[in-house]
C-alpha positions in Angstrom: 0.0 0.0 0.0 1.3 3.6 -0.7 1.8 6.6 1.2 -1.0 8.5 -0.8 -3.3 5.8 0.0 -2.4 5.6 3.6 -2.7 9.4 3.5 -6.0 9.6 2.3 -9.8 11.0 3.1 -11.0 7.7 4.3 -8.3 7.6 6.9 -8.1 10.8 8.2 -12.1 11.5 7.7 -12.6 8.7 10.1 -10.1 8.9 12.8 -11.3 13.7 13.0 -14.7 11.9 13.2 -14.1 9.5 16.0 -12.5 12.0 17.8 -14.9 14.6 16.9 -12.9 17.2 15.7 -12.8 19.7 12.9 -10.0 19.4 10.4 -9.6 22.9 12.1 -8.8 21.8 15.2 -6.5 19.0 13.8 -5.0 21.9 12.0 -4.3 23.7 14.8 -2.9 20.6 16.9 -0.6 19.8 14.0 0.6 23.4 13.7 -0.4 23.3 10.5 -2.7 25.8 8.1 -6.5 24.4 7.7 -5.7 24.5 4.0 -2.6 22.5 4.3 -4.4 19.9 6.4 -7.1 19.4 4.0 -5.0 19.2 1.0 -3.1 16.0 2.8 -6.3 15.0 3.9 -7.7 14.6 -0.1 -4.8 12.8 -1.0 -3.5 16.2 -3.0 0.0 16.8 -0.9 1.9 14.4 0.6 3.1 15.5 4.5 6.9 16.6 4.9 8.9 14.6 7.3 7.8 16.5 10.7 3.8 16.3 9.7 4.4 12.8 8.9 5.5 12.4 12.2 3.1 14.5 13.9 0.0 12.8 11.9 1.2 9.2 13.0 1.5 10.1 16.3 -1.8 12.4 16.8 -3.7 10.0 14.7 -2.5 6.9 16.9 -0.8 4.8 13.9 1.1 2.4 13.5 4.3 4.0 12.6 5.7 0.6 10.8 2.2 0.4 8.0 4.5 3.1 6.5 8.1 1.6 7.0 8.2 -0.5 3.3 6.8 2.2 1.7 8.6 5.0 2.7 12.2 3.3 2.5 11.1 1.5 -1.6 13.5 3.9 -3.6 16.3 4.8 -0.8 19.5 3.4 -2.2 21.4 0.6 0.3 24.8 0.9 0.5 26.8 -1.5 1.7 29.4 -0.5 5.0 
């Protein structure tokens, strides 16, 4: 599964609903802009490293769903 389809409406929809909040308030416990919320939340920006970070944690999930994918095109080198 990919980031952008971790990162999407469904997810994020359902977990401001449960905790019955407005993607303002999200917003504002990210320290992020309203807009810049909702464009993550439709799937139309994926989050920078530190709002990554911030979503997993807020949002309660499980940080390793997101390992495979977000390590797929980092080169290995050997030591």
């Amino acid at each position: 599964m990919s980031l952008k389809s971790h990162f999407s409406h469904d997810v994020f929809h359902a977990r401001t609903e449960k905790r019955k909040m407005t993607q303002q308030q999200v917003a504002d416990a990210l320290w992020i802009s309203v807009r810049e919320y909702q464009k993550i939340e439709k799937g139309e920006r994926l989050p920078g490293t530190r709002i990554f970070l911030r979503l997993v944690f807020f949002f309660e999930l499980n940080f390793e769903d997101y390992r495979e994918d977000a390590m797929k095109d980092v080169p290995i080198y050997p030591l």
